[in-house]
N, C-alpha and C positions, 0 to 999 in steps of 0.2 A: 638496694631495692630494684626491681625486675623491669621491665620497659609494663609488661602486662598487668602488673600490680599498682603502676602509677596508670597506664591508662586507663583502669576500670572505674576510679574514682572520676578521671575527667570526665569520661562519659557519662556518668550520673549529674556528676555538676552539669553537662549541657543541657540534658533530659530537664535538669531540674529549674537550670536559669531559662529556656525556653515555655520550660510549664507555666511558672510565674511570671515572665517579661511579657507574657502573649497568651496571659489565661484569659483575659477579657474578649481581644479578638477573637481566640481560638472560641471562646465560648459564643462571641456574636455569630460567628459563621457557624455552628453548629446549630444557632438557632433558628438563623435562617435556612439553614438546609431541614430541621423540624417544620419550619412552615411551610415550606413548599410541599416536603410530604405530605403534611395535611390537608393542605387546598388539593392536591393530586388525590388525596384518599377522599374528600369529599367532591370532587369533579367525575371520580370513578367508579365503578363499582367491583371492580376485580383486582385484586392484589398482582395479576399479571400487567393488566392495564397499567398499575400504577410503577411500576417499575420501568415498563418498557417507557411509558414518558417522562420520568427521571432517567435516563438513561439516552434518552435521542439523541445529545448532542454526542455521545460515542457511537451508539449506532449508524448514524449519518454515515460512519465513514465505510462501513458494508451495505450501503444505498447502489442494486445493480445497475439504475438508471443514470448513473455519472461515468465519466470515463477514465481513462489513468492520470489524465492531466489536473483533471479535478480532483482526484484522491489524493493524489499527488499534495499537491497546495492545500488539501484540509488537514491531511498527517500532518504537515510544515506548521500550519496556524494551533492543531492540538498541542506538541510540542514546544513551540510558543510562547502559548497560554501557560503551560504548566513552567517553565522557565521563567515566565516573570510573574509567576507566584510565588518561587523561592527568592525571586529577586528584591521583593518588596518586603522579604521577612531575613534579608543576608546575617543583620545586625545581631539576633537574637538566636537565628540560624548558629552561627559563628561562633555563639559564646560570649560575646560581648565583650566589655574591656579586660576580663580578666583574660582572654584568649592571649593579648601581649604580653602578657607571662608564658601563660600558657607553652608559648613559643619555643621557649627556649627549655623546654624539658624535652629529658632522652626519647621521642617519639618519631616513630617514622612514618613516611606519608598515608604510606596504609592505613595501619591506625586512626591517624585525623582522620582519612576518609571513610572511614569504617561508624566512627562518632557522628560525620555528617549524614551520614546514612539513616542513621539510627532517627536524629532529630528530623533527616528531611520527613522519617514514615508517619510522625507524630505531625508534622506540619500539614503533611499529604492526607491526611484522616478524609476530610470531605469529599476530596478530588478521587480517592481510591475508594469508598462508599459508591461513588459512581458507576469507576470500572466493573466493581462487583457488581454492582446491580444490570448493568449491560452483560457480563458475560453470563447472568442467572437468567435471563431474560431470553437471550441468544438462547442456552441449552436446555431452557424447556420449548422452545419453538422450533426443537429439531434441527439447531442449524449446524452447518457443515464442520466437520472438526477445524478445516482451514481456518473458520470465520473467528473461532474462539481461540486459535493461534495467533491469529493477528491483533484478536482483542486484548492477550496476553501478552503478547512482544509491546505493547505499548507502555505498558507499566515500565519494562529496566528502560525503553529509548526515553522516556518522561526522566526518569531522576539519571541517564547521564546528559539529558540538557540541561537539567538544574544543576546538579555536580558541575558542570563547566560553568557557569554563572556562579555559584557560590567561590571556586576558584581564581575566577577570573583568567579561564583559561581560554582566548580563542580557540585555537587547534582540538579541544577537546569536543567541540561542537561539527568538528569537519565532515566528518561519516554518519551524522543522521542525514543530512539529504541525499546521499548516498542509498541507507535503509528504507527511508523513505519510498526512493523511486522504485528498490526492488523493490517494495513491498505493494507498491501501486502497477509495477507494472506484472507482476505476478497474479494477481489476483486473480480468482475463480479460475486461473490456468493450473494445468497438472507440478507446476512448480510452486504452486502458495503453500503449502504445507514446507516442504524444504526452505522456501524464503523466509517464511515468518520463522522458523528454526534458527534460520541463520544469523537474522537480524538480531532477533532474541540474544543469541548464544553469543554476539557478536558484544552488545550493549554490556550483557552480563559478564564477561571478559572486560571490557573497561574501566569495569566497575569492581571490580575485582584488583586488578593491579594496578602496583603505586604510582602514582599520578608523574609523566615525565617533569625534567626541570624544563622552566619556561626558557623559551629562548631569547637571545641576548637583542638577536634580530627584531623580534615581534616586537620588542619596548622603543627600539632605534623605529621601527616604521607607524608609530601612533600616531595618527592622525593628529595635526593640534586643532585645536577648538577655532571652530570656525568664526571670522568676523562682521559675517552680514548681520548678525542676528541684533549686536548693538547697533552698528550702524543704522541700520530698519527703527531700530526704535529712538537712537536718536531723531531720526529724521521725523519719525512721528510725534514725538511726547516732547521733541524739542528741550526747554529748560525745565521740566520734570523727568528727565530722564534717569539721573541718579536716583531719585526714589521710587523711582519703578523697575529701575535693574535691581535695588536691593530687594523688592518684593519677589520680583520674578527666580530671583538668585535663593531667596528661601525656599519657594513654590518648590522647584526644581532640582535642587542641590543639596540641603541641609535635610529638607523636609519630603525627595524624592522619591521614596517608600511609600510614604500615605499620596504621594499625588498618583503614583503607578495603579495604586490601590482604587484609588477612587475613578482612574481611568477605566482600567477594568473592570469596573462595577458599572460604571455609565456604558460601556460597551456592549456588557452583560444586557442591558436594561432596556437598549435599542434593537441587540436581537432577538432580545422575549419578543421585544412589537412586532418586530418581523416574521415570526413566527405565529403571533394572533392573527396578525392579519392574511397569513396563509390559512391559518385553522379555518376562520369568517369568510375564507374566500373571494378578500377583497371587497365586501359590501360596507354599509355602514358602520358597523361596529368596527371594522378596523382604523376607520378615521378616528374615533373615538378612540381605540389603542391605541395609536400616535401619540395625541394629545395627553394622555393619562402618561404615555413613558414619557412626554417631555417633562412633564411635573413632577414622577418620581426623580428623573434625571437632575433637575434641578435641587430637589430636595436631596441628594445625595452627595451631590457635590457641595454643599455649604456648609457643608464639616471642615471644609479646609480653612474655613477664618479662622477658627480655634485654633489649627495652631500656628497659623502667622503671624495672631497676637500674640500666642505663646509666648514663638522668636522675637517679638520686637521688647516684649516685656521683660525678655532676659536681657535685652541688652539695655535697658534704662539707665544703667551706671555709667556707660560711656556716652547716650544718645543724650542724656538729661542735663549733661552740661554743654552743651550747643545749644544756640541760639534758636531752636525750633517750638512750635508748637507741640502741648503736650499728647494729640494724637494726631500726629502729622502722618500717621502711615495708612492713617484706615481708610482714603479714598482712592488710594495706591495699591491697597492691598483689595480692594472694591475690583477697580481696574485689571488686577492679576488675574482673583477668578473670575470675573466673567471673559477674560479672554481666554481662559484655558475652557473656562467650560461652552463656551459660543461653538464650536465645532460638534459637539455630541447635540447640542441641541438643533443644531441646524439641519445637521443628518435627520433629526427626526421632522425637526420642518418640511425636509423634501420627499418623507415618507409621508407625513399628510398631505402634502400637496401633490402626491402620486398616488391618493386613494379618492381624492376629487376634492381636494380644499379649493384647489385654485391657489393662483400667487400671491390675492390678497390677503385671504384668508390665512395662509401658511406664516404669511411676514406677519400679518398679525399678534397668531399664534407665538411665534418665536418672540417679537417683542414682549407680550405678555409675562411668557416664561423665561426670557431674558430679566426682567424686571422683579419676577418671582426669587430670581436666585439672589438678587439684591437684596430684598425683602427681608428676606432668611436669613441676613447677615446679623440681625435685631435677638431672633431667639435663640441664636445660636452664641452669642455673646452675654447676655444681659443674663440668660436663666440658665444657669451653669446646670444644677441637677433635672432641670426640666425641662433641656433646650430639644430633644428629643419629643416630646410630647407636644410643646407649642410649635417646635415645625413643621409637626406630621399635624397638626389641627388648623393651623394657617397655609400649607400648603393644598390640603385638601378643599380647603374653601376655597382658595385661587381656583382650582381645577374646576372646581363645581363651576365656577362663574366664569371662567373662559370657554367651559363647551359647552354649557347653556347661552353663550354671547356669539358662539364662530357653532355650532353643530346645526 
C-alpha cells in the first residue's frame, strides 16, 4: 500500500475525530460569532457598516494614526492570539490518542503537516470569517492594493505560528518577528507591496516543506519549571497547601486548554469594554460597560468548576480511601478560580475606576463581582442541563443590583 493511499484515510479520520471531539465548541463559537452579527446587523444599518465592525480588530492594524512600533507589537499580539487558539484545541487538533499509532505508519512530515493543515482551516473557520470580512471591507473602500496584501500575508504568518505550537517547535516561530517588523516597517512606503509578498511567500514556503528535525540542543536547554511559584503558595496557604497545588495543578495542566480558553475569552470581554467605552466617549455609559464586562467576565469564567469536579470525580477510587472529607476540594478549587479569575476582573475594576468610579467604588465593584464568580459555582454544579440558563439569570440580577447600588 502507497504512503498516499494510507494518508488519505488518516486525513479523513482527523477531519472526522475533530468534527465530532469539538462539534459542540465548534458549534458554540459559531454561535457566538451569529450573535454578534446580529446585534452588529441590528446596531446598523448598512451591510458595509456591519462588516467593517466585525472586522476592526483586523483592520486596526492598517490604522495610519499609529506608528511602526505600534504595528509592530499588534501583528505580534494577532499572531498570538491565533497561536493560542490552536493551542487550546492541540488535543483534537492532533488526532487524539489514536495519533500514537498513528505514528508509527510510513508517513512523512509533509504529510502530517499537510493533515494539520487541513484540520487547522476547519478549526480557523471563525477567525478566517473575519479576515474575509476585513479584506471585503477594505476592497470595497477603495483601499490600497498594499493594504489587502498585508491583509493577506496574515492568514499563512497565522497558521505558521500555529503550526509551530501544534509541533511544539520553538525555532519554527523564529521569523514571524522578523515579518513582522518588515511588515510594520514597510508600510505605506514604496516597499509594502514587495514586503507583504515577501512575508507571504516566505510563511507559504514554511509551510510548504517538511518540518526540520528538532534539535538535540533545544531539549538540553529547557528551561526547568520554576520554584517560586510553590514556595509563594506554600508560604501563603501554609498547611493547605497540598490541596491547592492539586487544584491549581488541574486548573493549569490537566485542564490547560479550557483554562487558555476561558482566558481568552475574559481578555476578549475586557477589550469589548474598552472599546464601548471609546465608542461613549468616556461618559457615563462607559462606566456602566465596565461594570457589565465584569459580570460577563465573571459569569464566563465559572465554567471552570465543572471540570475540576470533573477531575476530582475521576479520581474518587484512589481519593475515597483516605482519610478526608467526602468534598474536601470544593473550597480549594473555590480558591483556584477566583485567584485565576481576580486579574481580569480587576483590570476591569481599574477601567471603571478610570471612567469616574473612584477607588471605593471600583473595590466595591470588584468585591461584588468577586463574590458573583463564587455564587456561580451553585448553578454551575447542582443544574447540570441548566446550569447555563440559571447562571445567565442569577448573574444578570447581580449586575442589575450592583450598578443600580455603585452607578
Amino acid at each position: 500500500m502507497s504512503e498516499t493511499a494510507i494518508a488519505t484515510p488518516l486525513l479523513h479520520y482527523r477531519l472526522r475525530w475533530y468534527a465530532v471531539s469539538t462539534a459542540r465548541l465548534l458549534l458554540r463559537r459559531w454561535q457566538v460569532l451569529v450573535l454578534v452579527l446580529g446585534v452588529l446587523a441590528s446596531a446598523n444599518a448598512s451591510v458595509f457598516s456591519n462588516a467593517d465592525t466585525f472586522a476592526r480588530p483586523i483592520l486596526l492594524v492598517l490604522s495610519p494614526s499609529h506608528g511602526p512600533v505600534w504595528r509592530f507589537g499588534y501583528l505580534i499580539l494577532l499572531l498570538a492570539t491565533a497561536a493560542l487558539w490552536a493551542h487550546m484545541q492541540r488535543t483534537p487538533i492532533k488526532g487524539g490518542a489514536f495519533m500514537a499509532f498513528a505514528a508509527s505508519l510510513p508517513l512523512d512530515a509533509r504529510q502530517r503537516r499537510r493533515a494539520d493543515l487541513a484540520v487547522l482551516v476547519l478549526a480557523d473557520s471563525p477567525l478566517l470569517l473575519m479576515v474575509a470580512a476585513a479584506l471585503a471591507s477594505e476592497a470595497a473602500r477603495g483601499g490600497a492594493p498594499a493594504h489587502l496584501l498585508l491583509l493577506a500575508a496574515l492568514v499563512p504568518l497565522a497558521l505558521a505560528a500555529q503550526v509551530g505550537v501544534l509541533e511544539r517547535r520553538p525555532l519554527a516561530a523564529a521569523g514571524l518577528p522578523a515579518a513582522c517588523m518588515l511588515l510594520a516597517a514597510a508600510f505605506d512606503t514604496r516597499l509594502a507591496r514587495a514586503a507583504s509578498l515577501v512575508a507571504c511567500g516566505a510563511a507559504a514556503l514554511a509551510l510548504h516543506r517538511a518540518p526540520w528535525p528538532q534539535p538535540r540542543v533545544l531539549a538540553r536547554l529547557r528551561p526547568r519549571a520554576p520554584a517560586w511559584p510553590g514556595r509563594l503558595l506554600r508560604a501563603t496557604a501554609g498547611p493547605h497547601t497540598a490541596p491547592l497545588q492539586a487544584s491549581f495543578s488541574i486548573l493549569l495542566r490537566q485542564r490547560r486548554d479550557e483554562a487558555l480558553a476561558k482566558a481568552l475569552g475574559a481578555a476578549t470581554l475586557f477589550a469589548g469594554a474598552l472599546g464601548l467605552a471609546a465608542v461613549f466617549e468616556h461618559d457615563g455609559r462607559a462606566l456602566a460597560a465596565a461594570w457589565l464586562a465584569q459580570g460577563c467576565i465573571a459569569l464566563y469564567l465559572s465554567g471552570l468548576f465543572r471540570g475540576l469536579q470533573m477531575a476530582h470525580l475521576a479520581s474518587t477510587a484512589y481519593t475515597g480511601a483516605l482519610p478526608l472529607d467526602p468534598d474536601w476540594w470544593r473550597r480549594f478549587d473555590l480558591a483556584a478560580v477566583l485567584a485565576f479569575g481576580l486579574p481580569f476582573l480587576a483590570a476591569a475594576a481599574l477601567l471603571a475606576c478610570y471612567e469616574g468610579a473612584g477607588p471605593a467604588r471600583a473595590a466595591a465593584g470588584l468585591l461584588s463581582y468577586a463574590t458573583l464568580l463564587c455564587v456561580l459555582r451553585a448553578p454551575q454544579l447542582l443544574a447540570e442541563r441548566h446550569a447555563v440558563v440559571l447562571g445567565t439569570i442569577v448573574a444578570g440580577g447581580w449586575m442589575a443590583a450592583t450598578i443600580a447600588c455603585l452607578y
